[in-house]
N, C-alpha and C positions, 0 to 999 in steps of 0.2 A: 285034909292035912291033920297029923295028930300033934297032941297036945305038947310036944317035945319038941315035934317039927316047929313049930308055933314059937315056942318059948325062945329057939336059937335063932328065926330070924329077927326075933325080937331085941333079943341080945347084939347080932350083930349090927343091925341099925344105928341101935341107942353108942353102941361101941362108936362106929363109924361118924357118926354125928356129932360122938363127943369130944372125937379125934380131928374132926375140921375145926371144929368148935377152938379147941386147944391150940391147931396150927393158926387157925386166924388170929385169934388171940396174940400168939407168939409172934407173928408174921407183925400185925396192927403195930404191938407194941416195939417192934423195932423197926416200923419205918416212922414211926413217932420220935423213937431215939435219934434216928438217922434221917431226919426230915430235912434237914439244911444240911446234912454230911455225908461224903461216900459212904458206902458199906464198907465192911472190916477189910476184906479181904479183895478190893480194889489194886494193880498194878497199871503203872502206866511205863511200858516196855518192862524195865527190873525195879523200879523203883514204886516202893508203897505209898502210896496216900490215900489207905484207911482212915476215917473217923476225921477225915479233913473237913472243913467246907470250901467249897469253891472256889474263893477267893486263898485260902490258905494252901490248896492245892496248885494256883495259880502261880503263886509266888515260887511256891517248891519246884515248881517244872523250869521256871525263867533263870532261876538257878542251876538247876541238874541238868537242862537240854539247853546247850551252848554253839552257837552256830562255830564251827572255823572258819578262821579264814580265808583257807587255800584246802579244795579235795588234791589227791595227791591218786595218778591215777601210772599205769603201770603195762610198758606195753613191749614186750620181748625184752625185759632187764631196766629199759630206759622211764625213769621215771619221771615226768612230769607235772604241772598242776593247773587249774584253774580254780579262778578265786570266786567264790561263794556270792561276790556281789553281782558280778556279771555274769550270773544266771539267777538274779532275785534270789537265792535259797533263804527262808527263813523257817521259824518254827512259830506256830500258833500254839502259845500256851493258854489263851484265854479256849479259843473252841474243844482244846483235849479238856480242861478241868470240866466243862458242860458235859463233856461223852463219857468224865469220870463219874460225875452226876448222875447220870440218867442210867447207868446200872442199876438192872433190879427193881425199874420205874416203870416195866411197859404198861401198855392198856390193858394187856393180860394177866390178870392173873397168877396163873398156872402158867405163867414163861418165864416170872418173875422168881418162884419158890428157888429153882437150882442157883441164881445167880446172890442168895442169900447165906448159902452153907458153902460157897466154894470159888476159889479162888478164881477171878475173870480180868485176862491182862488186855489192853486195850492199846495202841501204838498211839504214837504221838503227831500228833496234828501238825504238817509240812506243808510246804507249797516252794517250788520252784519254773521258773520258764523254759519248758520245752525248748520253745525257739531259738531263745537264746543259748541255751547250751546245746543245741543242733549247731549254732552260728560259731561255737567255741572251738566243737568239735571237728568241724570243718577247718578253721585255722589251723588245728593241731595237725589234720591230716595234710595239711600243704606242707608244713613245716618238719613233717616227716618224712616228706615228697613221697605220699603215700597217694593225693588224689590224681588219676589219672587225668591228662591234658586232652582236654578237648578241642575238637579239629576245628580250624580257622580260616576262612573264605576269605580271600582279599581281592581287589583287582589291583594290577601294578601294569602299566604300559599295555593299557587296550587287552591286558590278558587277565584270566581269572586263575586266579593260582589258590590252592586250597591243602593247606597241612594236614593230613590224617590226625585223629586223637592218639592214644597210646596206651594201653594196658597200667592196670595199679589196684588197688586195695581202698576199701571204705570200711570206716570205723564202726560195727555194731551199735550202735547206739541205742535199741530197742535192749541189747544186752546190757548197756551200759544203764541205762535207765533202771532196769530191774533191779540190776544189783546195788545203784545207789540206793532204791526204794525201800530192800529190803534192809539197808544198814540203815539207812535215817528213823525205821519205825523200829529198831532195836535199839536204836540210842547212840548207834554206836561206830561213826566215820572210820573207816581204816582203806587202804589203798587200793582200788578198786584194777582189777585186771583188765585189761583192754582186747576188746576179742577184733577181728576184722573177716570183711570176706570179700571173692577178688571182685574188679566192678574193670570194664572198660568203653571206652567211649572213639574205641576205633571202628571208623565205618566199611562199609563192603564195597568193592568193590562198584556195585550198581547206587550205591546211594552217592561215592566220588561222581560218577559220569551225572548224577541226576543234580547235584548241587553245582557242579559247573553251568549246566546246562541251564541253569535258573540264574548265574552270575551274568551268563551273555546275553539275557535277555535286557537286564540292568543295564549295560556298558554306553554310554554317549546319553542316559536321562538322568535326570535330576528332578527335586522338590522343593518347593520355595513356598516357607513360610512368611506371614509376615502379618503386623499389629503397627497402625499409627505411620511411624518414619524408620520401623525399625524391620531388617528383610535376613530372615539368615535359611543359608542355600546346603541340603543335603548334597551334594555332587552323587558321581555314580559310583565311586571308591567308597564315599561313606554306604550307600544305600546298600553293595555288597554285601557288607558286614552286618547288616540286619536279617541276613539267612541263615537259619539253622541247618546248617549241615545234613542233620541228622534227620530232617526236615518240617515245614512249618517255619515261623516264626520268633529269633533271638531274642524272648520278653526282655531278658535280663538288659541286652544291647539295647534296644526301644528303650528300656526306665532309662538307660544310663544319658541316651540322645534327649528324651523330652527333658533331663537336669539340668543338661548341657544349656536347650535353647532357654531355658527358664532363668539360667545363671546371668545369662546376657539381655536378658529382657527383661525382667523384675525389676521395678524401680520406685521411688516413694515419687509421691507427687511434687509439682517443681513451679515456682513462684515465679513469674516473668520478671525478666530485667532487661530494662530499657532505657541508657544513657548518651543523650545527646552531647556534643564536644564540636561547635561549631558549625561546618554543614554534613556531617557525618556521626554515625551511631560509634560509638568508640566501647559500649559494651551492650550484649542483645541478649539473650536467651528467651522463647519463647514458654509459654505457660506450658506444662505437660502433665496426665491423666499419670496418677501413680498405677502400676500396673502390678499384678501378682499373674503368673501362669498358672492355668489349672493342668497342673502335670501328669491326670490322671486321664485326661480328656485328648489331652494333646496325643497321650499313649498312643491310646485309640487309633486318633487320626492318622497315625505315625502308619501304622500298621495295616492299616486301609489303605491309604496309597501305596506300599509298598507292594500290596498284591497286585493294584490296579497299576502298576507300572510295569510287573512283572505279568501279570496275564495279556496286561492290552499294546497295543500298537503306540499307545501317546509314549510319549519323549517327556515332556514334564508336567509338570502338577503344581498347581498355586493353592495354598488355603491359608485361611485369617488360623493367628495361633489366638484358643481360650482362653481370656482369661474376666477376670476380676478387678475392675478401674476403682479407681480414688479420686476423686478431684480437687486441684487446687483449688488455695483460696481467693487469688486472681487472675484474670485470664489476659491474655495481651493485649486486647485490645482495650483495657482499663487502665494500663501504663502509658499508650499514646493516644494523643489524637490525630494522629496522620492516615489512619485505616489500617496499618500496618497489624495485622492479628493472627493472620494463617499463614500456613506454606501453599502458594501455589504454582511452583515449580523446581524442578531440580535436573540438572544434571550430572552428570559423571563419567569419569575417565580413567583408566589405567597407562600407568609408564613404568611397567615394569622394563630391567634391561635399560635405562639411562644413565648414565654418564653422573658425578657425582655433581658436577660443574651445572648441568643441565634438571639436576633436582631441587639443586639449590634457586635455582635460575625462576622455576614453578614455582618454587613457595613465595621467594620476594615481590613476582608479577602478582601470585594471587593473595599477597595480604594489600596490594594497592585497590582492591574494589570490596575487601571485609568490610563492612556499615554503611556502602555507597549507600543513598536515598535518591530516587528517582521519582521527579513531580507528576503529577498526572497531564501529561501531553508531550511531555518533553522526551526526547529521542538521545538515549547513553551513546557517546561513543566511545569503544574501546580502547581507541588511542590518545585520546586526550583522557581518560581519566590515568591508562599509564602512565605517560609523561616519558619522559628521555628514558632512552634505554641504553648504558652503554657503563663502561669501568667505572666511572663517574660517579655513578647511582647504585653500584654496588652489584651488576650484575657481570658474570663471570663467562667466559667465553666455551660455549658450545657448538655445538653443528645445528647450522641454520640455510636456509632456501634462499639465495639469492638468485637472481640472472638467471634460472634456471641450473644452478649448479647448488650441490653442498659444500660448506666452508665453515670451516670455525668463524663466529662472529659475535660479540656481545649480544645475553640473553637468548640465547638457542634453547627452546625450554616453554619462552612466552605463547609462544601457539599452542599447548597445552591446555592454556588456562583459558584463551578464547574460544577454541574447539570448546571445551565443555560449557562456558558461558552460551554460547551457541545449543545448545542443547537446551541446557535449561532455560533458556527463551522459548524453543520450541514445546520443550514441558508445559511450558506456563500460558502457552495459550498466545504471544505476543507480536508482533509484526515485527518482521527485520528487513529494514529499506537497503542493505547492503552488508553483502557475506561475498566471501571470495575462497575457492576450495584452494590445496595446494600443488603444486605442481606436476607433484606425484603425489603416491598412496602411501602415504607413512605409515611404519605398521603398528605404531603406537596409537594410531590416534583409530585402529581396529580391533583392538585387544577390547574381547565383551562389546563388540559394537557391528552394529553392521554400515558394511563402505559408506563414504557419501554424507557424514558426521561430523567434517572439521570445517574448521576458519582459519585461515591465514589473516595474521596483521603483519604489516610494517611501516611504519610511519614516515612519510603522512598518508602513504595508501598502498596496500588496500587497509582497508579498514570493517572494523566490524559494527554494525550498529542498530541498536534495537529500542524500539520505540513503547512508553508507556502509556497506552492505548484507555486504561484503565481508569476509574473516578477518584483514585485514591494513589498515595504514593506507595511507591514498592523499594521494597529494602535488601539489598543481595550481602550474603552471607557464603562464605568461603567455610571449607576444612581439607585438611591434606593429612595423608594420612602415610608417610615416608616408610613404615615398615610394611605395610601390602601394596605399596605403591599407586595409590587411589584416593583422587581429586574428585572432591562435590560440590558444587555451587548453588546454594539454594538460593532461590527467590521469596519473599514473604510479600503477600497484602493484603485484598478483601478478594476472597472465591466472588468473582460474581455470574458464577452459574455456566459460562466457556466450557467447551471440551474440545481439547487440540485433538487434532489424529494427524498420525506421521507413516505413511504406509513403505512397504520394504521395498529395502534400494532394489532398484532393476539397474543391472551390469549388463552395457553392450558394446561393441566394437575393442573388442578385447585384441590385446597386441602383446608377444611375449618383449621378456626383458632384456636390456640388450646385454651384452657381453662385459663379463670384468673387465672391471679398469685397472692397473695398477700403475701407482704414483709412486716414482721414487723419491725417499725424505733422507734427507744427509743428520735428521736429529735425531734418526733411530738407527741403533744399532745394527750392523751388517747380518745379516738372516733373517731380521725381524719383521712378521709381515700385518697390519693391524688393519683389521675391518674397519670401515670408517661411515661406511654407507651401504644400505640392505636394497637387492633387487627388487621390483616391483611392476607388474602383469599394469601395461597400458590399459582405459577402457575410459569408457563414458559411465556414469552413475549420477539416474535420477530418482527423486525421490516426489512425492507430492506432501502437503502441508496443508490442512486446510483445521479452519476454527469455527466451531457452530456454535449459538446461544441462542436458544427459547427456538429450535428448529432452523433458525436462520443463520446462513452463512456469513461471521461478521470479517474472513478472512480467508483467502487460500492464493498459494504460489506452489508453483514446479521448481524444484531445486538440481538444477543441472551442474552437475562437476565432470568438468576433461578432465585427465590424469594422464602424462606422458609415462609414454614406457621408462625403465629405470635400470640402473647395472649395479651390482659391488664393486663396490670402491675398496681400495688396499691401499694401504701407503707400505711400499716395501723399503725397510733402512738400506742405508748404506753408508751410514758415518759409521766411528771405529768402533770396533768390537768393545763389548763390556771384560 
């Protein structure tokens, strides 16, 4: 190399080194300047907060970036808005003044030089919820009657009926997101255009015949939940509508039903009340386990049975509903000392279809055994704890079994309450030295029951009567319930380990019904013809009963009921016209 060669790169070396030397210098000494402050030429969207410090750029921002209170948004002319709250929108001016900071701060170097001579704008730190303004926008498209209707599966009279969805439009919202995004990091809200595109949720053809197909698989089953004392029944109308049409599984439908069963079963926990008045409880409530439903569990299960009722052969399905207990602070059996602390039977009955006269007739017979107490040996009879039965005592004249005939007669209605007292004896595990069925098959007393489940009383007989076999005394507990037409009689005292079994009525010597009767009544109006009494299929119905503890049989009987054949009864008028 010669000696010129030499001298220039020598020159350009010293040149170049002297030239770092100088940037570094110049670079050092203005992040010394600007060691707690933005650089010069900082923008946060159009606004400067140069030579700020953090906190003074903070403040600047809280002032210049103001949330509205309503976006205003714009959809073929028609303007409307949603309000900034219910979708979270806020602005972070503390995290922008750090990003106004850290301009010009990298770990590099050499990435750091350009962002010191030149202008670097940086957007403003937002946050908003997705979800929630998805859930916004969704109202808006109803409300535009823009979301297409989706198709709906019902069953209505043993048939499956299924509405197609219908053609409609869905709101962009991937568009609509963007275009908010890009004005919030300008600074700068103004009315955002509303784009859409078409969406429909009508099915083909093959998915109507396949969604039917899947309703009549449902039709005559049901699901029954149930927690403690408390039972709530899917029928096959409800389970329907747990089909997605479009196929799979209605999640949305499912969440709505496990709310549903959670609404009615949720409970706080519940203190026992227990007041004596003589030889009778005059007020009871038993201690109860505050309960919460796991609504997320129960989904689940919801969804599980519904396949397996729809793939398989069963008819129905029982499962315990999930939840989460509380417990009282005492339990019942620290408020007495008669042993009285659990439930250990119950029965039940419907009367739907009675007469007003003949409901009223039920509730007065069954508030006469509300807080009965029954000693340990001693045998309830159910005619002596009614007492008279007649205008007197405030019962009101129904249709009642005399002679073998129907007749209007004070308290028509009280076989009601002993049929199901009768019951819940059987529930409860207890001996009944005298039951009498009645004459015919009322079809009251087979509504949710199978044949072969009543008691006839009328005093002084027959009579119904049942014995407390038990070490402790037992306490029976009434509720009527006039708007679903459904009588329960509880029994309470000590479980002591009993398990009844009640096996299904066998129906023999069956005999049809006989022929209408029609009775002429000079008190009804001439054309007027008034059912008074329902046919009823003659037949024999037995049932067996029997009661086990610790493997050994402590009880069993055959329960035999005749039932004569039966006809409709008319009373046709024939006094004057109205």
């Amino acid at each position: 190399m010669s000696e010129i060669a030499k001298k220039t790169v020598k020159f350009v070396v010293f040149g170049t080194l002297s030239l770092l030397l100088l940037l570094e210098t110049v670079i050092g000494t203005t992040k010394l300047i600007y060691l707690h402050k933005n650089y010069p030429r900082v923008l946060v969207a159009d606004t400067p907060v140069g030579n700020l410090t953090q906190t003074e750029t903070q403040n600047l921002l809280t002032q210049r970036f103001v949330i509205p209170e309503k976006i205003y948004l714009d959809y073929q002319g028609q303007i409307m808005d949603i309000t900034t709250n219910e979708i979270d929108l806020k602005y972070d001016p503390f995290q922008t003044s750090r990003n106004a900071l850290a301009v010009g701060r990298k770990a590099n170097f050499f990435e750091n030089i350009p962002d010191l001579f030149r202008s670097v704008v940086i957007p403003p730190v937002f946050q908003f919820d997705v979800l929630k303004l998805a859930d916004s926008l969704n109202r808006l498209e109803k409300s535009l009657g823009l979301t297409p209707k989706e198709a709906i599966i019902s069953a209505s009279r043993d048939k499956i009926v299924l509405q197609n969805g219908t053609d409609g439009a869905k709101i962009n919202q991937k568009d609509l997101v963007d275009q908010l995004s890009v004005m919030l990091k300008a600074g700068n809200l103004s009315t955002i255009k509303v784009t859409t595109f078409p969406a429909s949720n009508k099915l083909t053809p093959d998915q109507i015949e396949t969604a039917k197909k899947r309703g009549v698989k449902l039709l005559g089953k049901y699901a029954l939940f149930y927690v403690d004392d408390i039972e709530v029944k899917l029928t096959d109308t409800d389970l329907v509508t747990l089909i997605d049409p479009a196929g799979g599984i209605n999640q949305t439908t499912v969440t709505q039903v496990a709310k549903q069963i959670a609404q009615e079963v949720n409970r706080e926990p519940q203190n026992p009340i227990f007041v004596i008045e003589g030889d009778k409880v005059s007020e009871f409530a038993p201690s109860k386990d505050g309960l919460v439903v796991d609504e997320k569990k129960l989904a689940t299960i919801i969804t599980e049975i519904e396949k397996k009722l729809e793939d398989n052969l069963l008819t129905t399905y029982s499962t315990a509903i999930p939840v989460e207990r509380t417990f009282s602070e005492y339990k019942t059996e620290d408020v007495n000392n008669l042993g009285i602390k659990e439930l250990i039977g119950r029965g039940e009955s419907d009367f739907k279809g009675s007469i007003a006269s003949r409901i009223h007739n039920v509730g007065l017979s069954a508030s006469k055994f509300q807080g009965i107490i029954v000693k340990p040996g001693e045998t309830m009879s159910f005619n002596k704890i009614l007492g008279d039965v007649s205008a007197l005592t405030g019962y009101q004249q129904a249709y009642i079994i005399k002679d073998g005939a129907t007749i209007l007669g004070d308290g028509g209605g009280v076989c009601q309450v002993s049929s199901t007292m009768f019951r819940a004896a059987l529930n409860a595990g207890l001996p009944i030295p005298e039951r009498r069925a009645h004459a015919y098959r009322v079809y009251y007393y087979e509504q949710n029951s199978q044949p072969g489940l009543d008691a006839t009383v009328y005093d002084p007989s027959p009579d119904l009567k049942i014995k407390n076999d038990t070490n402790h005394h037992i306490l029976i507990q009434t509720k009527m319930n006039t708007k679903s037409s459904h009588l329960t009689i509880e029994i309470y005292g000590t479980g002591d380990g009993r398990a009844a079994t009640i096996s299904k009525s066998i129906v023999s010597d069956r005999t049809d019904p006989l022929p209408d009767i029609y009775v002429d009544d000079p008190t009804l109006p001439a054309g007027t013809v008034k059912q008074v009494d329902h046919q009823a299929t003659g037949a024999k119905v037995t049932f067996d009963y029997q009661v086990e503890k610790d493997g050994q049989i402590l009880y069993q009987k055959k329960f035999v009921s005749v039932y004569q054949s039966w006809a409709n009864k008319f009373l046709r008028g024939t006094g004057p016209a109205n």
